[in-house]
TORPA-4810 file (N, C-alpha, C, O; in nm, 3 decimals):
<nodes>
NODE_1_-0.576_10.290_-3.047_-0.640_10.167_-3.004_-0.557_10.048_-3.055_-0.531_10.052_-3.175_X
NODE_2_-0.511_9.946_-2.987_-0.495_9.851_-3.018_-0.562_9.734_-3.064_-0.684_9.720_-3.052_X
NODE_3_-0.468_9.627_-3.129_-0.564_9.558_-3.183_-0.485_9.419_-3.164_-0.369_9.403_-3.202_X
NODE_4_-0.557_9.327_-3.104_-0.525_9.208_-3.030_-0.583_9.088_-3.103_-0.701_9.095_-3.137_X
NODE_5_-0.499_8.960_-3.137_-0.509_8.874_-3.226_-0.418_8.713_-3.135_-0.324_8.714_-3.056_X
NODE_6_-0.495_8.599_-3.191_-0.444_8.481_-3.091_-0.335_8.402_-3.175_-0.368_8.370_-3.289_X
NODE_7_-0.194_8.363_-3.125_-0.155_8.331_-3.223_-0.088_8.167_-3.186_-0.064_8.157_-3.065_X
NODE_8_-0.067_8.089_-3.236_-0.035_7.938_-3.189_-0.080_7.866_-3.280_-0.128_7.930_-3.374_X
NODE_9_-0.084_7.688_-3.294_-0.102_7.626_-3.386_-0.174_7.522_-3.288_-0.167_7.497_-3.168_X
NODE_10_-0.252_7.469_-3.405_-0.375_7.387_-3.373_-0.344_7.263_-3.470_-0.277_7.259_-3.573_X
NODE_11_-0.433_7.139_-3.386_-0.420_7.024_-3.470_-0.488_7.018_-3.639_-0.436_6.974_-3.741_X
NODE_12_-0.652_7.093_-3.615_-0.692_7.108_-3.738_-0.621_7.212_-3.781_-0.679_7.229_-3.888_X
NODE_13_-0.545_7.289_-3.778_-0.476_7.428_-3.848_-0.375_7.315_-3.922_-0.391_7.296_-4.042_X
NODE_14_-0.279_7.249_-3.855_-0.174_7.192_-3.946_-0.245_7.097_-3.989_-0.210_7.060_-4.101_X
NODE_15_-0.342_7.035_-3.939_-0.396_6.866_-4.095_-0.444_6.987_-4.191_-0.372_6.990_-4.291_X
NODE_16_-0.529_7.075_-4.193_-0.570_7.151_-4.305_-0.461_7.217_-4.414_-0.468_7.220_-4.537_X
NODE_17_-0.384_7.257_-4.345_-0.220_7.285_-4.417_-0.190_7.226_-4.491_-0.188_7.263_-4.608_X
NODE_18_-0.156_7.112_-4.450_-0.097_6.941_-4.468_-0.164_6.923_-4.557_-0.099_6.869_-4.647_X
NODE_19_-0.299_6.946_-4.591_-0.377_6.886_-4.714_-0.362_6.964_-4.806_-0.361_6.918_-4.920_X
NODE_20_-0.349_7.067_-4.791_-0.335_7.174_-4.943_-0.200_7.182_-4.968_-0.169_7.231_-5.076_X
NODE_21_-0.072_7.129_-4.862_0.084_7.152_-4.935_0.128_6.986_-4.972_0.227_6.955_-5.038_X
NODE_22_0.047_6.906_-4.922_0.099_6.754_-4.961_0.070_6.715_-5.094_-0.048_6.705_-5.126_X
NODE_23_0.166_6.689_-5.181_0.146_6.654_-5.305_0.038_6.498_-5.308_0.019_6.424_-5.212_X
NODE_24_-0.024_6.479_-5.461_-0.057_6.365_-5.481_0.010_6.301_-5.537_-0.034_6.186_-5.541_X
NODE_25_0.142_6.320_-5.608_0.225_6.202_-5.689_0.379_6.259_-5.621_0.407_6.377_-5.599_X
NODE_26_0.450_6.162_-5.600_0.556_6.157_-5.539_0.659_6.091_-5.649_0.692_5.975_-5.622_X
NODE_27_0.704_6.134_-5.744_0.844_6.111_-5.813_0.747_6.006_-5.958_0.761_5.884_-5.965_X
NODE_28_0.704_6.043_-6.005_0.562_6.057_-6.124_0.514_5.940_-6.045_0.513_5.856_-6.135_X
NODE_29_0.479_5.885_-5.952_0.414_5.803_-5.923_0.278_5.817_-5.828_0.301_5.802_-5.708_X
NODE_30_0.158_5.840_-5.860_0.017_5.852_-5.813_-0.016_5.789_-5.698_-0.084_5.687_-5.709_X
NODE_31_0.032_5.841_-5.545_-0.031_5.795_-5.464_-0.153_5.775_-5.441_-0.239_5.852_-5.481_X
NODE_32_-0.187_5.634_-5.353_-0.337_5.624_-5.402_-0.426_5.665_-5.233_-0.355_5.656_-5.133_X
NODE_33_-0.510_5.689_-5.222_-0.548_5.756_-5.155_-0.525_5.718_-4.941_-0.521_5.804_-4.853_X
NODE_34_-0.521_5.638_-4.932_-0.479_5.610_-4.793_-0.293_5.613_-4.803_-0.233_5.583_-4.699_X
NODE_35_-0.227_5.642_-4.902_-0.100_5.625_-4.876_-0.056_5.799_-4.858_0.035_5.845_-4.789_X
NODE_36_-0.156_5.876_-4.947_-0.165_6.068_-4.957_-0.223_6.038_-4.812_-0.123_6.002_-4.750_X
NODE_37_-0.320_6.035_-4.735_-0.374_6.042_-4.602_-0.295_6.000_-4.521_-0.302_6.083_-4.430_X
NODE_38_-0.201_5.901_-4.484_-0.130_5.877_-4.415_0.037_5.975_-4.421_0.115_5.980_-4.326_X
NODE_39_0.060_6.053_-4.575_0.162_6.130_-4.558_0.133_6.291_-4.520_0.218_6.375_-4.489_X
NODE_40_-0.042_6.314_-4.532_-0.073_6.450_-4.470_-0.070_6.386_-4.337_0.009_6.444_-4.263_X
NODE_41_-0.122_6.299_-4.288_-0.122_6.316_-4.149_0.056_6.322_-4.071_0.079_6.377_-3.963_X
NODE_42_0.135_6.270_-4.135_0.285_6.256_-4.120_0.328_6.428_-4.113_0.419_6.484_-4.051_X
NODE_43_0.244_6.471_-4.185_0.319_6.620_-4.256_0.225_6.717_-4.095_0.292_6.736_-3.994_X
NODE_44_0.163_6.736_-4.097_0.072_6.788_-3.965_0.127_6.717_-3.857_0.071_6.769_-3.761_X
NODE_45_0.198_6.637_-3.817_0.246_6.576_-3.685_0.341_6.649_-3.664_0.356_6.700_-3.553_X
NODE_46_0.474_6.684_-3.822_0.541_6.737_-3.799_0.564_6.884_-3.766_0.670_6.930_-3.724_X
NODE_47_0.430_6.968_-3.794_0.395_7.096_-3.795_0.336_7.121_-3.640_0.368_7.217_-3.570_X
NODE_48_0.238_7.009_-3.600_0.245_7.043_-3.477_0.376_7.034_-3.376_0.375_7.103_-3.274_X
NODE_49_0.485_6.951_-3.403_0.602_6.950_-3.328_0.710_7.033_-3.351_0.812_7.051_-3.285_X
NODE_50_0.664_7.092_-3.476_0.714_7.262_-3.471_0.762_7.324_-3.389_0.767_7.266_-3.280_X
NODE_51_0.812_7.445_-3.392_0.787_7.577_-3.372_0.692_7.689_-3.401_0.678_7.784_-3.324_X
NODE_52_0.645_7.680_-3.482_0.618_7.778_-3.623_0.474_7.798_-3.542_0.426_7.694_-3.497_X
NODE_53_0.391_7.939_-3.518_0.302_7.969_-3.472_0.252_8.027_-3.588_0.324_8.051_-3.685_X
NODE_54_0.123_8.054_-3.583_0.036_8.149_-3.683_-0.074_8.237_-3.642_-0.114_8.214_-3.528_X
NODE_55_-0.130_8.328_-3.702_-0.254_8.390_-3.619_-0.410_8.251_-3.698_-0.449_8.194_-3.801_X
NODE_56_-0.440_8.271_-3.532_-0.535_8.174_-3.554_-0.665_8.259_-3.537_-0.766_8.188_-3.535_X
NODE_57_-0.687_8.376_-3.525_-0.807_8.469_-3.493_-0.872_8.511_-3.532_-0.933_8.411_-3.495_X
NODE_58_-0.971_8.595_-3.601_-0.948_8.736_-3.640_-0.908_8.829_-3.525_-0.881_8.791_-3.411_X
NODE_59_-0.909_8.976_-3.578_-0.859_9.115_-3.483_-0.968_9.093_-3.370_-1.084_9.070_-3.403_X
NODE_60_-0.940_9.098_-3.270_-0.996_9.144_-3.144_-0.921_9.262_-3.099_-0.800_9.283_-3.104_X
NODE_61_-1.084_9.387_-3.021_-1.039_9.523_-2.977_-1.025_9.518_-2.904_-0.975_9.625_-2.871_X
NODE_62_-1.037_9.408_-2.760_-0.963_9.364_-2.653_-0.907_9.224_-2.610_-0.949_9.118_-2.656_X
NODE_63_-0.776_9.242_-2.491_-0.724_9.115_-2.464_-0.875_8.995_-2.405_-0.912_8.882_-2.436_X
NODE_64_-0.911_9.076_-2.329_-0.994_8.961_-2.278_-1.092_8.857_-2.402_-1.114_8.738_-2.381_X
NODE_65_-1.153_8.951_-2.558_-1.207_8.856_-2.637_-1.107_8.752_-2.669_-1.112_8.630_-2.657_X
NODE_66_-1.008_8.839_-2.716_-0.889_8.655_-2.724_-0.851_8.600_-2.580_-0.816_8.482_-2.586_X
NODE_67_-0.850_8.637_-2.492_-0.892_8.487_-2.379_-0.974_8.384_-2.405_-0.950_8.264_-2.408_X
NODE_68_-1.118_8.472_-2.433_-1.248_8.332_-2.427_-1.197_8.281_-2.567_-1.246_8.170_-2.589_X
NODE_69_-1.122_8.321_-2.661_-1.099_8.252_-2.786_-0.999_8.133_-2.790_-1.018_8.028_-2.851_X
NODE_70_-0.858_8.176_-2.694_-0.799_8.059_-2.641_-0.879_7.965_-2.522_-0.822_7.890_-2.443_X
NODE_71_-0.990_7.984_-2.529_-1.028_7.906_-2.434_-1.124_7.771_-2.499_-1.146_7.655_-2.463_X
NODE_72_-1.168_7.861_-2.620_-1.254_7.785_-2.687_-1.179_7.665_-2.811_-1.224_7.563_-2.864_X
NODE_73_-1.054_7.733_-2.822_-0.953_7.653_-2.879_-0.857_7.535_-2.809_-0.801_7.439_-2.863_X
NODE_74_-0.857_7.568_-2.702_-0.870_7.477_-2.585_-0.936_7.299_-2.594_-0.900_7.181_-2.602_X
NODE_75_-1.075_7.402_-2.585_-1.147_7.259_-2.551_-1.214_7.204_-2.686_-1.303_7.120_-2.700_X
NODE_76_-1.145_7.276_-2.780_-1.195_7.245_-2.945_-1.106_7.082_-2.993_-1.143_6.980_-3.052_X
NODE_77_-0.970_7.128_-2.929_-0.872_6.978_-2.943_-0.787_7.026_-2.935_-0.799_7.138_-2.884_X
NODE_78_-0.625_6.976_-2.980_-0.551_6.949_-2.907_-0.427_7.109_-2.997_-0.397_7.109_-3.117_X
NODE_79_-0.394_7.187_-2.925_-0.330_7.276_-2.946_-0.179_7.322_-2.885_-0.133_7.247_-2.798_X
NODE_80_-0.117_7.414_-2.916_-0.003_7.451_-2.857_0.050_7.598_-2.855_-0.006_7.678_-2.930_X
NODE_81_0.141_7.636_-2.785_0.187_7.754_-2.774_0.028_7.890_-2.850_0.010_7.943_-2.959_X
NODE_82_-0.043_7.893_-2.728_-0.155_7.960_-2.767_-0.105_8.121_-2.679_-0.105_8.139_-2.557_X
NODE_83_-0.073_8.208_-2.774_-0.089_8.330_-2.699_-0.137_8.443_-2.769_-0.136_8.448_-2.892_X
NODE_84_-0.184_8.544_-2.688_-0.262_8.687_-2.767_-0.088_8.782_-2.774_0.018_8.798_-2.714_X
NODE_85_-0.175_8.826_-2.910_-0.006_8.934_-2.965_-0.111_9.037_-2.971_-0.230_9.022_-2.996_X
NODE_86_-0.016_9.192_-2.933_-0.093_9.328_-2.966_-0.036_9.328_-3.068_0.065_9.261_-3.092_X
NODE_87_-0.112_9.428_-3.169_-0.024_9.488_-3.295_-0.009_9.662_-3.251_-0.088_9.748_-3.212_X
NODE_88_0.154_9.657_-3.284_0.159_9.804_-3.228_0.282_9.862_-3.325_0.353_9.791_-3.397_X
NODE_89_0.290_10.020_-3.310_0.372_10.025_-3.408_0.511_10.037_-3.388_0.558_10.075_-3.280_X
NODE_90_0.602_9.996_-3.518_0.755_9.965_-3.507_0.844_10.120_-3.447_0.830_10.225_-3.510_X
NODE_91_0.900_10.116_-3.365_1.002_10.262_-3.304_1.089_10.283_-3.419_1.110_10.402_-3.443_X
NODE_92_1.133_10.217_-3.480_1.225_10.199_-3.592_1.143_10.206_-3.757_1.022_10.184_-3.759_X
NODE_93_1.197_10.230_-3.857_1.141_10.209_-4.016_1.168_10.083_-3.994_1.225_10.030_-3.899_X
NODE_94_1.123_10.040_-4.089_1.150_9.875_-4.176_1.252_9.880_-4.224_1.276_9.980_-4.291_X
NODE_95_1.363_9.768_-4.212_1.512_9.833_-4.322_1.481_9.833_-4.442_1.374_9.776_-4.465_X
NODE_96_1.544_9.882_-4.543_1.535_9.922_-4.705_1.442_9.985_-4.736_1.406_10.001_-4.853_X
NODE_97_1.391_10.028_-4.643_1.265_10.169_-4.669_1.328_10.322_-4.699_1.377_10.390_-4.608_X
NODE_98_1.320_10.364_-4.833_1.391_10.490_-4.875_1.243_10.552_-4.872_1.201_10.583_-4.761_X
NODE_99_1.184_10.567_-4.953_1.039_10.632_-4.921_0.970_10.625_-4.818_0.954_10.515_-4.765_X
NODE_100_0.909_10.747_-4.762_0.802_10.738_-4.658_0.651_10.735_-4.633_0.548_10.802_-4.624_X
NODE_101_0.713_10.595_-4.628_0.535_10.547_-4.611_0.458_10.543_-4.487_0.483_10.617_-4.392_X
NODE_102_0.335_10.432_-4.487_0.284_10.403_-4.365_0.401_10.350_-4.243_0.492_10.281_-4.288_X
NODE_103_0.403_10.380_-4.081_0.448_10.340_-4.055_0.448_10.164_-4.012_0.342_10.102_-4.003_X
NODE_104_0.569_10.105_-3.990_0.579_9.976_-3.958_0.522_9.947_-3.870_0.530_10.018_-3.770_X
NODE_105_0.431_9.820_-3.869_0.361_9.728_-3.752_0.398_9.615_-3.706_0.426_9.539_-3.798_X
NODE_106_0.415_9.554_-3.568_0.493_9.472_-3.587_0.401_9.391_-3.441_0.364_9.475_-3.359_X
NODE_107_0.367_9.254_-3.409_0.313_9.174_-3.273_0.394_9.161_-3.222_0.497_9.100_-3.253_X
NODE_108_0.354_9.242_-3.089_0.421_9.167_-2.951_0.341_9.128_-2.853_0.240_9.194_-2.828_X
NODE_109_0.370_9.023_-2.786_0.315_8.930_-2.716_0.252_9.026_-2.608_0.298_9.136_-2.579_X
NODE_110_0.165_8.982_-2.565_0.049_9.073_-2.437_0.119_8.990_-2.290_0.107_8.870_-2.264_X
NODE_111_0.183_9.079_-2.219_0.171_9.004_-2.073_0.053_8.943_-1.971_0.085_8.891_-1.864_X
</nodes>
């Protein structure tokens, strides 16, 4: 069985980011609070003009639940590069794998 997950970036995904990686003092000096708000929002502008996708989901056991999920992310606000990835397993080991373990998992995009 596969297992299907939505992956892309959202406006609240990067301001929420933005707030937990943006420092409050910038070179020992204590930004004061609209000058930190105006450099998370700087820092999330730049994340949405990214590349950089993430899973925005939890696991769904079919494509169609992550449809209505990009759909609802949709009309939630303003998003990008929204697509469902299967997780399936790797044909290949993982390189530097000498022991045998679980095999490798790896997302590929759902047509």
């Amino acid at each position: 069985m596969s297992t299907f997950a939505v992956f892309g970036m959202t406006a609240h995904y990067a301001r929420e980011e933005a707030r937990k990686n943006t420092p409050t003092v910038v070179l020992k000096v204590q930004l004061t609070e609209s000058q930190w708000l105006e450099a998370v929002e700087r820092r999330a502008e730049k994340t949405m003009g990214g590349a950089r996708v993430v899973q925005l989901s939890p696991l769904f056991d079919a494509p169609q639940f992550a449809q209505q999920y990009i759909e609802l992310l949709r009309k939630a606000g303003r998003c990008r590069d929204l697509k469902i990835r299967a997780k399936v397993k790797a044909d290949a080991p993982a390189a530097g794998r000498t022991k045998k373990k679980a095999p490798a998992t790896i997302w590929k995009d759902v047509a």
